[in-house]
N, CA, C and O atoms as a GROMACS GRO file, in nm:
protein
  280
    1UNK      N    1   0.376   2.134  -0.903
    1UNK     CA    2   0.469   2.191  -0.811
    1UNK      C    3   0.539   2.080  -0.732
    1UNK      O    4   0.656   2.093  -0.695
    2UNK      N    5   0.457   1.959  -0.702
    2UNK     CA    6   0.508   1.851  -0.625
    2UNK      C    7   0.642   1.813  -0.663
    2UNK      O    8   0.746   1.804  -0.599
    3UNK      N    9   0.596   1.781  -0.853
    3UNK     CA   10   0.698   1.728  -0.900
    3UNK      C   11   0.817   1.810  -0.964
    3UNK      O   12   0.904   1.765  -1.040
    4UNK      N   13   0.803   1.935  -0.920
    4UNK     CA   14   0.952   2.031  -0.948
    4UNK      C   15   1.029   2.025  -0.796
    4UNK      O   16   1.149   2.048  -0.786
    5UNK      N   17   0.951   1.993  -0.688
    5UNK     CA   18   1.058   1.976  -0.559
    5UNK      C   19   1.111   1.831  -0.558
    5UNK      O   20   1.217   1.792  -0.509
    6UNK      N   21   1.009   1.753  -0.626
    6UNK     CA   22   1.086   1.659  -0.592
    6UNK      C   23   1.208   1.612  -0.661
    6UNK      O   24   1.274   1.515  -0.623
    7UNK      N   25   1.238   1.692  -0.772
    7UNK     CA   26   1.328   1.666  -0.904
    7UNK      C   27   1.402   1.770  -0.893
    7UNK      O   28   1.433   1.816  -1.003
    8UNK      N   29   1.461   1.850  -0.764
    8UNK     CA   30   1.523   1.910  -0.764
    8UNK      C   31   1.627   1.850  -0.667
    8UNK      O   32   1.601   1.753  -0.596
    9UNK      N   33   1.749   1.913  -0.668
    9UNK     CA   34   1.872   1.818  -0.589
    9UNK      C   35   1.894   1.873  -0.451
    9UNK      O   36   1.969   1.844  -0.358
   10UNK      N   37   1.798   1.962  -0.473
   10UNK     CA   38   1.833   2.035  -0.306
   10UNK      C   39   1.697   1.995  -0.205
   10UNK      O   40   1.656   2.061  -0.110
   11UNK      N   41   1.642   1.867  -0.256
   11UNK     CA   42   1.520   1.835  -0.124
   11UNK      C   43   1.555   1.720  -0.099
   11UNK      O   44   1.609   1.626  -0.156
   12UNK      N   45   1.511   1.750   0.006
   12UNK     CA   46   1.542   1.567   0.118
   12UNK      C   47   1.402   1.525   0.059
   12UNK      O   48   1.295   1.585   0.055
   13UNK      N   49   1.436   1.415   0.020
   13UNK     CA   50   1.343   1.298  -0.064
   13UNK      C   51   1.284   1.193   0.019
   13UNK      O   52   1.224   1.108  -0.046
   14UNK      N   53   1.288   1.177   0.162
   14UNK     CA   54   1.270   1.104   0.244
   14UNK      C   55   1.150   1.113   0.292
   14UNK      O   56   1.082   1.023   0.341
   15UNK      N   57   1.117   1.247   0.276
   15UNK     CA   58   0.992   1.336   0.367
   15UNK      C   59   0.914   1.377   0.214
   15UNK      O   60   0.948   1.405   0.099
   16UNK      N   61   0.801   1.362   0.288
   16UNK     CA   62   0.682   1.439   0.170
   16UNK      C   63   0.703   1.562   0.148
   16UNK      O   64   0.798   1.614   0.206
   17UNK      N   65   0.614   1.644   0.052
   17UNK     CA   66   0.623   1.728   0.020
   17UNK      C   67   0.498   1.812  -0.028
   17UNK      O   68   0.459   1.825  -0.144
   18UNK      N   69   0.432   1.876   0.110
   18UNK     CA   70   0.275   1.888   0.154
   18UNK      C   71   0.283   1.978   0.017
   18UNK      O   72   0.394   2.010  -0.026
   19UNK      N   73   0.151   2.021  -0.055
   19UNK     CA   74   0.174   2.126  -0.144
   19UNK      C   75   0.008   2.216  -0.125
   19UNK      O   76  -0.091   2.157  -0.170
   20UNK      N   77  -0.008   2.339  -0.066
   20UNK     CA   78  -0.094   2.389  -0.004
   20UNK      C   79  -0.186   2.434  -0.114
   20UNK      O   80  -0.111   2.479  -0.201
   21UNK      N   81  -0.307   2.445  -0.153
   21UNK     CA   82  -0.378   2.551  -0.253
   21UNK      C   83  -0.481   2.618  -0.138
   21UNK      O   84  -0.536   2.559  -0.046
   22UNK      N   85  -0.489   2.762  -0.175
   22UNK     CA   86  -0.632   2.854  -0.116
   22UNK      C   87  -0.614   2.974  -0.239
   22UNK      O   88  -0.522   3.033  -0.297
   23UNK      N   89  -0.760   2.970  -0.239
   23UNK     CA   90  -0.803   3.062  -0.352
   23UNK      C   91  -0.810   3.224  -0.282
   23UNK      O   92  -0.894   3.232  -0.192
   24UNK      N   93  -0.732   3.352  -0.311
   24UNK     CA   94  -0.717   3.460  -0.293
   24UNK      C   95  -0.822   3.557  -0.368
   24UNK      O   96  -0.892   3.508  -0.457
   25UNK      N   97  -0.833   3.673  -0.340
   25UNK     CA   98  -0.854   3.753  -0.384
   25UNK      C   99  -0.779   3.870  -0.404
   25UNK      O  100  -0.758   3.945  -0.309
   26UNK      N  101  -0.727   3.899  -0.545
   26UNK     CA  102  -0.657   3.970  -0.549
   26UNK      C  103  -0.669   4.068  -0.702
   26UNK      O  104  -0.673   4.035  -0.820
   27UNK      N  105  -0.673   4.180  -0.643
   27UNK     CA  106  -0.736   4.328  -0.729
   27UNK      C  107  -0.883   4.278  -0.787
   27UNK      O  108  -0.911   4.289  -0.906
   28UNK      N  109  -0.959   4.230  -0.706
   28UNK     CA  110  -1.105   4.204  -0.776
   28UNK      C  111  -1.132   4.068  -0.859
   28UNK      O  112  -1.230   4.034  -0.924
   29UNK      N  113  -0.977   3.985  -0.828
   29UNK     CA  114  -0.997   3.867  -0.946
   29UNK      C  115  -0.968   3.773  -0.859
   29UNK      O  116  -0.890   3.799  -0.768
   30UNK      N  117  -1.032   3.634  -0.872
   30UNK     CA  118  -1.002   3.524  -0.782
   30UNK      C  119  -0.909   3.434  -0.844
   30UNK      O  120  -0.923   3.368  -0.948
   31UNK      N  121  -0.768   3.444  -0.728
   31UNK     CA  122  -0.639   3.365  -0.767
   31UNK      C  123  -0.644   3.271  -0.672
   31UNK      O  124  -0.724   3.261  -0.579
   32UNK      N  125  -0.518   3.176  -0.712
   32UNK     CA  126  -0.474   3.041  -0.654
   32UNK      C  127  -0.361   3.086  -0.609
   32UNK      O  128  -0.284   3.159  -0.672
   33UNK      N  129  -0.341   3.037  -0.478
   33UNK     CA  130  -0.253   3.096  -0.439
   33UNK      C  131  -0.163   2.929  -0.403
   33UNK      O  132  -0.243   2.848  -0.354
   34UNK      N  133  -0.069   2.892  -0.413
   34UNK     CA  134   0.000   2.769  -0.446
   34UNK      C  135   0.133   2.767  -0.343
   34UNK      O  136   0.205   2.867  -0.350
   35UNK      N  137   0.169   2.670  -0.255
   35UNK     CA  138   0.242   2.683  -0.183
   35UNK      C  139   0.324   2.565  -0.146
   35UNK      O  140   0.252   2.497  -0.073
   36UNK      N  141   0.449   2.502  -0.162
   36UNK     CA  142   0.496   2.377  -0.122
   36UNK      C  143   0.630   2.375  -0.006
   36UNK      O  144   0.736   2.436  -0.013
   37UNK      N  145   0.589   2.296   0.082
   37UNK     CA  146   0.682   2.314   0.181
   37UNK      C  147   0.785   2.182   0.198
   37UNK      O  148   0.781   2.095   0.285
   38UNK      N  149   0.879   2.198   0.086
   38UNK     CA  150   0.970   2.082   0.118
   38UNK      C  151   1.035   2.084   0.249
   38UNK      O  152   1.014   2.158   0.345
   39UNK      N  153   1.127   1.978   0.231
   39UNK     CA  154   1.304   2.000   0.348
   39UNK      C  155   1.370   1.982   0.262
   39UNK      O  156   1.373   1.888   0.183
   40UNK      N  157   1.451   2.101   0.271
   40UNK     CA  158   1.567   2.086   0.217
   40UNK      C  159   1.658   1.977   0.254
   40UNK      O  160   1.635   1.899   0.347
   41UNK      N  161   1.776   1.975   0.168
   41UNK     CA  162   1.854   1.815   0.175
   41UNK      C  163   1.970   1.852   0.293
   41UNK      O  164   2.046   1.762   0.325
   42UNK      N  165   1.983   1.986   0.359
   42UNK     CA  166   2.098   2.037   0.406
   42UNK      C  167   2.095   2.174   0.438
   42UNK      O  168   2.094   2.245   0.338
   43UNK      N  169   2.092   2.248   0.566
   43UNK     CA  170   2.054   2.372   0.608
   43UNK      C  171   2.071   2.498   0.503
   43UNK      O  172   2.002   2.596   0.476
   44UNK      N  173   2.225   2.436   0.448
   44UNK     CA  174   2.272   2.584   0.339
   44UNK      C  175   2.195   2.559   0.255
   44UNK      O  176   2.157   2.671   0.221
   45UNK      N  177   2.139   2.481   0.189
   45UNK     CA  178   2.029   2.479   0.090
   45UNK      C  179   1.871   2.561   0.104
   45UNK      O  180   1.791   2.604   0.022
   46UNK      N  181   1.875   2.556   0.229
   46UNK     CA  182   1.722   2.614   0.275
   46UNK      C  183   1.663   2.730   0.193
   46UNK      O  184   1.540   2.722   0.188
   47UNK      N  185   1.732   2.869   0.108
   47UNK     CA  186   1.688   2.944   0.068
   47UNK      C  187   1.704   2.924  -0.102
   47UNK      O  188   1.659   2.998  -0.190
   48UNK      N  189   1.790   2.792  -0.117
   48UNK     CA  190   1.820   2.778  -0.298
   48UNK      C  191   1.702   2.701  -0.345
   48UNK      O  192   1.705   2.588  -0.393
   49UNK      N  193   1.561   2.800  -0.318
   49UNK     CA  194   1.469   2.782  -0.376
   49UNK      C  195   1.384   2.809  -0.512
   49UNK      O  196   1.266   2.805  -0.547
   50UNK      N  197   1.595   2.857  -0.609
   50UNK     CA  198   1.591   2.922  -0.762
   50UNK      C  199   1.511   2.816  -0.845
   50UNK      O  200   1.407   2.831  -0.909
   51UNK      N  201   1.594   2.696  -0.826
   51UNK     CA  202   1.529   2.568  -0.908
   51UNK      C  203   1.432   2.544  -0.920
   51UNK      O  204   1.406   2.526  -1.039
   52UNK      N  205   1.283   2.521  -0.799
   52UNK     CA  206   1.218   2.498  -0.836
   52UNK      C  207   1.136   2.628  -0.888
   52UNK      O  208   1.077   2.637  -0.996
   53UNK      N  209   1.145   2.705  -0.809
   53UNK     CA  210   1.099   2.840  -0.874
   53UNK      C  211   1.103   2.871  -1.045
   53UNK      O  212   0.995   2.899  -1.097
   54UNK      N  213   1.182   2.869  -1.101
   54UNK     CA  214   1.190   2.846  -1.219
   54UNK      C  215   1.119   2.746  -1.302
   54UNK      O  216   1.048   2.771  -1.400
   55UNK      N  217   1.159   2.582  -1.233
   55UNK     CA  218   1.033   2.460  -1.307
   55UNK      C  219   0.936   2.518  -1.268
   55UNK      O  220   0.926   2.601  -1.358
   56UNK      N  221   0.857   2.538  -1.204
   56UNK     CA  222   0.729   2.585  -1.179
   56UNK      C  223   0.715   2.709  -1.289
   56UNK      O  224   0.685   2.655  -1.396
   57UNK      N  225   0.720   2.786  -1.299
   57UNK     CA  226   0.729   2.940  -1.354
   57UNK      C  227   0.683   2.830  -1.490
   57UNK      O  228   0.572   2.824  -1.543
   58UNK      N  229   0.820   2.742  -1.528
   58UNK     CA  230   0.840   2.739  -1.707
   58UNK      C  231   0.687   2.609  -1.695
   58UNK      O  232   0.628   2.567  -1.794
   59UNK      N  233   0.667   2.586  -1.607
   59UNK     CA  234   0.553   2.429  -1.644
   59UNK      C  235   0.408   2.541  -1.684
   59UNK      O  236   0.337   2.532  -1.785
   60UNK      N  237   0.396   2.630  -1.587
   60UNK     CA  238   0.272   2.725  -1.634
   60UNK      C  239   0.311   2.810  -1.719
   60UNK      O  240   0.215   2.879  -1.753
   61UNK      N  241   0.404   2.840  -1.771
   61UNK     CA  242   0.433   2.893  -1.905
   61UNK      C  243   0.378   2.809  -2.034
   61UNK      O  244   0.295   2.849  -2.116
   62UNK      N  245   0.434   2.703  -2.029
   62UNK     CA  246   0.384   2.602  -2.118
   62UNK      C  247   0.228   2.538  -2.119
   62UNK      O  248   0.173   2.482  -2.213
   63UNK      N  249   0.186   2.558  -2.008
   63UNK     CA  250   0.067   2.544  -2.015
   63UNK      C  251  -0.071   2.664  -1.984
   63UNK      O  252  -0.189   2.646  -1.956
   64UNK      N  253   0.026   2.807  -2.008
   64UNK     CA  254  -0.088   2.877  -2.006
   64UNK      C  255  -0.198   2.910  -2.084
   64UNK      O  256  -0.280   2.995  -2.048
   65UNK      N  257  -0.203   2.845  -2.192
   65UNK     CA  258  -0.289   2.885  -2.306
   65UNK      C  259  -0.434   2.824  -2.197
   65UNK      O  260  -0.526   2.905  -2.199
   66UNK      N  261  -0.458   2.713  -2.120
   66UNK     CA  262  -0.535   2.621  -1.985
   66UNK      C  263  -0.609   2.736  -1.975
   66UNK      O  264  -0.724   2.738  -2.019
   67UNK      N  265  -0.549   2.853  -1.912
   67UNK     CA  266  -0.599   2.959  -1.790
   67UNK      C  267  -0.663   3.077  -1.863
   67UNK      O  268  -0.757   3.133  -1.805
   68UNK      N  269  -0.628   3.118  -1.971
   68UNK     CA  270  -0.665   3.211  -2.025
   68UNK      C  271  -0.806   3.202  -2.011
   68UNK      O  272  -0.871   3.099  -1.991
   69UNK      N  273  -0.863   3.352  -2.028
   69UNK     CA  274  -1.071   3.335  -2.061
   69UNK      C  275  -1.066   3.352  -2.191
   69UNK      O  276  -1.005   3.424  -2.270
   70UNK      N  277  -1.140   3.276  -2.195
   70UNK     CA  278  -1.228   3.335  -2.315
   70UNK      C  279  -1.294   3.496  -2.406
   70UNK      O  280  -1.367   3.486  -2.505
   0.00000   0.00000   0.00000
């Protein structure tokens, strides 16, 4: 997740980019719940959070065969 904000054109690159994990519970199954709080590069940017949303989405796409059970 770090590295889809940081490779996106809408974060200020100056400042870190904390990236939160806590494990949820959700419908009886224990999830990860994953959270990154860039700065944006520029106020109007603040909600064009399509980009990374998407790298993220397609990186665990590609690597979901990882997560599956057995």
């Amino acid at each position: 997740m770090q590295e889809a904000c940081l490779t996106s054109r809408y974060v200020f690159l100056d400042c870190e980019v904390p990236v939160l994990l806590k494990q949820v519970l959700l419908d009886s199954v224990v999830a990860l719940h994953i959270k990154a709080r860039p700065y944006a590069l520029d106020t109007k940017y603040e909600k064009a959070e399509t980009d990374v949303h998407l790298r993220v989405l397609e990186a665990f796409a590609n690597t979901r065969s990882c997560f599956r059970r057995s």
